[in-house]
C-alpha positions in Angstrom: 172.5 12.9 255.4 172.7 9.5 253.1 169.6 8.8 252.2 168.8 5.2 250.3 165.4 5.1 248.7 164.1 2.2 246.9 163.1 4.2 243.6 166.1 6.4 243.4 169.0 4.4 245.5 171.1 6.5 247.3 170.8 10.3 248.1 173.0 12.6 249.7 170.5 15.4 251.2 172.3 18.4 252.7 169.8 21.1 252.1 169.2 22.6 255.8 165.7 23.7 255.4 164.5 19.9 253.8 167.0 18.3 256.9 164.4 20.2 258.9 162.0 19.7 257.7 162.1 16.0 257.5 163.1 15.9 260.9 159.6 17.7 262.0 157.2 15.5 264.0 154.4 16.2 260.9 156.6 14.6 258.4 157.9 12.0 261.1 154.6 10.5 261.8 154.0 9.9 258.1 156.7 7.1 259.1 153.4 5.1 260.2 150.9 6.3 257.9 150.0 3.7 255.7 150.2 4.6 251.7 147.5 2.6 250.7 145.5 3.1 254.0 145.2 -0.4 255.4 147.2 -3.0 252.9 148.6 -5.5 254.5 145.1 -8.0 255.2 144.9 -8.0 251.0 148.1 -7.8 250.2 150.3 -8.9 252.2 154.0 -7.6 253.0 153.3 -5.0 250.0 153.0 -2.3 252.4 155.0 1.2 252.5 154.6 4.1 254.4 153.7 7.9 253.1 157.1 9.6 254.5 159.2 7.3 252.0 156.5 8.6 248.9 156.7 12.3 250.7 160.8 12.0 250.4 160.7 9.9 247.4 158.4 13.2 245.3 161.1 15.8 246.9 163.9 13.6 245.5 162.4 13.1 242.0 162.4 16.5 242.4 165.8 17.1 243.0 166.6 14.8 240.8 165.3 16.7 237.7 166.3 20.3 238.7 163.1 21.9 240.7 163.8 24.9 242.2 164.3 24.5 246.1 160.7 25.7 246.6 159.1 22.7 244.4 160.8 20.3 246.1 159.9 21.9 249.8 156.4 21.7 248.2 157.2 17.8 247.2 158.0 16.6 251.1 155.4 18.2 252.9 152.4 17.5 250.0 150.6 14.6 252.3 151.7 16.2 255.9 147.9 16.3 256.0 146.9 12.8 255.5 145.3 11.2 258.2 145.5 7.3 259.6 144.6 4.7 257.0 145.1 7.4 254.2 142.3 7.5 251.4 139.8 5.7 253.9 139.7 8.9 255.5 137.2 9.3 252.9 135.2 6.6 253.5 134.8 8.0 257.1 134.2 12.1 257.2 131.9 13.4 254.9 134.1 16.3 254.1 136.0 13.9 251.5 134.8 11.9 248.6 134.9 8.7 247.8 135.6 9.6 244.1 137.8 11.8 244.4 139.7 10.7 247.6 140.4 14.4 248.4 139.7 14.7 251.9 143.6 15.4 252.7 143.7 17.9 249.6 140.6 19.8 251.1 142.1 20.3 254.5 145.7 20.9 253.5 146.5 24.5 253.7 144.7 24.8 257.3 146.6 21.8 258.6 149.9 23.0 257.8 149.3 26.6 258.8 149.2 24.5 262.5 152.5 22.5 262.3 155.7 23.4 263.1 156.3 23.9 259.3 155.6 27.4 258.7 158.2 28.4 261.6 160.8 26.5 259.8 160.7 28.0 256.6 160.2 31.5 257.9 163.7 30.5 259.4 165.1 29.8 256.0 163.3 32.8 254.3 160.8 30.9 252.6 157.2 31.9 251.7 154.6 29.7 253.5 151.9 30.9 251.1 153.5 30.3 247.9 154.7 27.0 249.1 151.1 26.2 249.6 149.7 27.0 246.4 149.7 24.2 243.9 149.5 26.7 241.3 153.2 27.4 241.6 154.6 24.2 241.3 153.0 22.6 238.0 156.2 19.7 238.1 155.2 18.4 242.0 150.9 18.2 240.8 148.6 18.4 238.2 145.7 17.5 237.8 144.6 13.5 235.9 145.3 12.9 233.5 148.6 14.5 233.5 151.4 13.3 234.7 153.2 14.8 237.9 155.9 14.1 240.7 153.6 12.6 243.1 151.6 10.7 240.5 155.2 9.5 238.9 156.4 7.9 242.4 153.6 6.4 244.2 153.4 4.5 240.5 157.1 3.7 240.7 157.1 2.9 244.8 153.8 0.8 243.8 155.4 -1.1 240.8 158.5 -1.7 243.0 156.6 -2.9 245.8 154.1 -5.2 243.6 157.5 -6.7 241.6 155.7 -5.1 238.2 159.1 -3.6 237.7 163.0 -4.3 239.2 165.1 -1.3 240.6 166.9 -1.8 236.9 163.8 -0.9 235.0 163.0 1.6 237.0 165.8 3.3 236.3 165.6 2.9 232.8 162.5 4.3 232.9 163.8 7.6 234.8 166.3 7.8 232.1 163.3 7.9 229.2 161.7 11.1 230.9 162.8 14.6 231.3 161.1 17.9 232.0 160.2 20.6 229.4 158.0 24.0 230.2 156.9 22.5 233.4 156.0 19.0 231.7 157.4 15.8 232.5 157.9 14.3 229.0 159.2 11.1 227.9 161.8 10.9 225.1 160.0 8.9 223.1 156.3 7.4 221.9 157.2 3.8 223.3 158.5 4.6 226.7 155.4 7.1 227.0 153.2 4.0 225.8 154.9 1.8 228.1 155.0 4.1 231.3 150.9 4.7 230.8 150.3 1.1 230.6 152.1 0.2 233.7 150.5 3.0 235.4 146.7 1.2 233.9 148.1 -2.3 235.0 148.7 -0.7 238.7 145.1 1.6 238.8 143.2 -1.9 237.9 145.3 -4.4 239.8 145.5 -2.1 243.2 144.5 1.6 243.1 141.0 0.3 242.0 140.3 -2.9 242.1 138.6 -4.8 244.2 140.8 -5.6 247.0 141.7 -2.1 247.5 137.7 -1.2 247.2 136.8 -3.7 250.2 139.8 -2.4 252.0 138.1 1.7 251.3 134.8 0.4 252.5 135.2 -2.4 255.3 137.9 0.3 257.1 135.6 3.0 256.7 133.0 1.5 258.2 134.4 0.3 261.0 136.4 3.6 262.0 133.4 5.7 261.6 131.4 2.8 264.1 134.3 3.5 266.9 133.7 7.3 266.3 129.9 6.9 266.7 130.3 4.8 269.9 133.3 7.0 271.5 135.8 4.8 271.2 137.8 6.9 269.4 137.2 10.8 268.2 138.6 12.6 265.0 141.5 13.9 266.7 143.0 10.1 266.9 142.5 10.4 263.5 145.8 12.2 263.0 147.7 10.1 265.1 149.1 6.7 263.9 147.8 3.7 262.4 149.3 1.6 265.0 148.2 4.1 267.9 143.9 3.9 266.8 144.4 0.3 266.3 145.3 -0.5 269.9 142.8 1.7 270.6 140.0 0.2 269.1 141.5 -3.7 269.9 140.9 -2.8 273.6 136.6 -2.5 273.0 136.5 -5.6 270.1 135.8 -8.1 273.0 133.2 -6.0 274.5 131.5 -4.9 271.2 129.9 -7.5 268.8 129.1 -5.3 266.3 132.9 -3.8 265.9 134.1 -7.4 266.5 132.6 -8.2 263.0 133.3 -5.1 261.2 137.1 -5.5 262.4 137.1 -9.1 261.3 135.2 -7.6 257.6 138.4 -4.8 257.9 140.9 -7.3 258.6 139.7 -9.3 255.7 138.6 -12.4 257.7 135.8 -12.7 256.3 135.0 -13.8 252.4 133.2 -12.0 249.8 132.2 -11.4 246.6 131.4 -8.6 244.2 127.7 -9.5 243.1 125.2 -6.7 241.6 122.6 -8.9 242.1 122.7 -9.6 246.0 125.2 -7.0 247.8 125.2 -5.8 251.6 127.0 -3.1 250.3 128.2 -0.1 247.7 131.3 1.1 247.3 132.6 3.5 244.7 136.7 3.8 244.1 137.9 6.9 242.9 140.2 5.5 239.3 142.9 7.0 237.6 144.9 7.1 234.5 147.4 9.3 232.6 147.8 10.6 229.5 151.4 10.9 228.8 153.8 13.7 226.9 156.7 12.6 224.7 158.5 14.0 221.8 158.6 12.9 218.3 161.5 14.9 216.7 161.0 18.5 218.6 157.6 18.0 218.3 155.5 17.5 222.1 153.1 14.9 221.4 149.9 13.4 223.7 150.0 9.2 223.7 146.5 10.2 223.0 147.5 11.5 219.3 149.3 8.5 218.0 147.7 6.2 220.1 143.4 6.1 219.1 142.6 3.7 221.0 143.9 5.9 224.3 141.2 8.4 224.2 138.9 4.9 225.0 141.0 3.9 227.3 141.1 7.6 229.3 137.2 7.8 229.1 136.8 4.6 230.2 139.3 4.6 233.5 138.4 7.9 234.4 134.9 7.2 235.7 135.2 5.8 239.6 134.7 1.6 239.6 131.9 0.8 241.4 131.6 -2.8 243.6 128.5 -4.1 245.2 130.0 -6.3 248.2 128.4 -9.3 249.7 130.1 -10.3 252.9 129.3 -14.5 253.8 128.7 -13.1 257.3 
């Protein structure tokens, strides 16, 4: 199968066990899982979909010599997410809104009810060590490391957001390798520039303000339509498109959800004031702390860079925003 993807152009992907993979409904209905969880009323025509992230991690992958079971590990790492995404934890108390890790906490469970364990039993692979993070240090670790997933939802976000052209992109891939089970860059500046972007990207969208009022205002109206029946926590792992149909067919016989969908789909202004808010919200924020070498030295940015250690205790804490909604 040719595959073209956006961060890595074009792909051929022959590898039975990933074909089937890919072509399980688990991974399929990622197709309509929105990455960000409910984009496009704050930014929109910036939105992509968590299969081409779930693809784009096994490819990087690929890409740098993982064994087959890392990048098996890669595709099906978000099989668990559920609609919106990361507002998922803005809706079930089993996640947190600092952590967003709602979808991590459920993971192994979910899987072990998919299709996916039958497939790579056919293939000959372990479903348990696939499972366990602690085999596959390239695909995750934990922030502020870097790792395959936090490398391409960065790339796929700085592609999407015009931060960076295809051609820089790949320059950058060119600029990083892997060593012991790091991803390393080859040198201080393209570590430097890399963790920069990545800072631009965590204040600009993964934290700021928009994506905060997005977190909160789709929370609170999913976990409304759950309280009132409308829909239950199994639509939850359906579609996007599917539990907004549902809940469009109650907004005209429901004040209260007709405002909170009008506060989700960003009809309604507001501001970010301490001082006179209708509402908290707190944004899990992230930053990295890159690897390169200097001569055959391994090196933190951290080390050369002071002013990084600020930097990492500063982004590291979750950004809090006190909304006020004009109605």
């Amino acid at each position: 199968m040719m595959y073209i993807d956006r961060a890595y152009g074009k792909v051929e992907i022959n590898e039975p066990v990933i074909l089937d993979l890919i072509n399980s409904p688990f991974i399929q209905r990622l197709k309509y899982i929105d990455q960000a969880g409910f984009i496009e009323p704050y930014f929109p025509g910036r939105t992509f979909y968590r299969f081409e992230h779930s693809v784009g991690v096994y490819l990087l992958l690929k890409k740098y010599n993982a064994s087959i079971e890392e990048q098996i590990a890669g595709l099906i790492h978000d099989v668990s997410h559920s609609v919106f995404s990361h507002c998922i934890d803005y809706i079930l108390s089993a996640g947190s809104e600092t952590e967003h890790n709602h979808q991590d906490n459920i993971f192994v469970n979910f899987v072990k009810e998919t299709d996916i364990p039958q497939i790579l039993e056919k293939y000959s692979f372990d479903i348990n060590k696939i499972l366990d993070d602690n085999n596959f240090p390239l695909k995750e670790k934990t922030l502020p490391d870097l790792c395959a997933d936090r490398i391409d939802y960065a790339l796929r976000t700085a592609l999407v957001f015009e931060e960076k052209t295809f051609e820089e992109i790949q320059e950058l891939l060119k600029s990083l390798s892997t060593e012991k089970n790091n991803w390393v860059f080859n040198d201080l500046n393209s570590a430097k520039d890399f963790a920069n972007l990545f800072l631009k990207l965590n204040t600009d969208y993964f934290a700021g303000m928009e994506s905060a009022l997005m977190f909160r205002t789709v929370g609170d109206c999913i976990k409304y339509t759950i309280e009132q029946g409308y829909v239950s926590e199994k639509d939850l792992y359906t579609t996007d498109k599917e539990i907004l149909t549902k809940i469009e067919g109650f907004i005209n016989k429901d004040q209260k959800l007709k405002l909170l969908w009008d506060r989700m789909n960003n009809k309604i202004k507001t501001k970010n004031d301490p001082n006179n808010y209708d509402s908290q919200v707190l944004c899990k924020s992230r930053v990295i702390n890159p690897l390169f070498k200097e001569g055959e030295q391994i090196k933190r940015l951290s080390e050369k860079e002071l002013n990084w250690k600020k930097v990492i205790e500063r982004e590291s804490c979750p950004k809090r925003y006190f909304i006020k909604f004009e109605q």
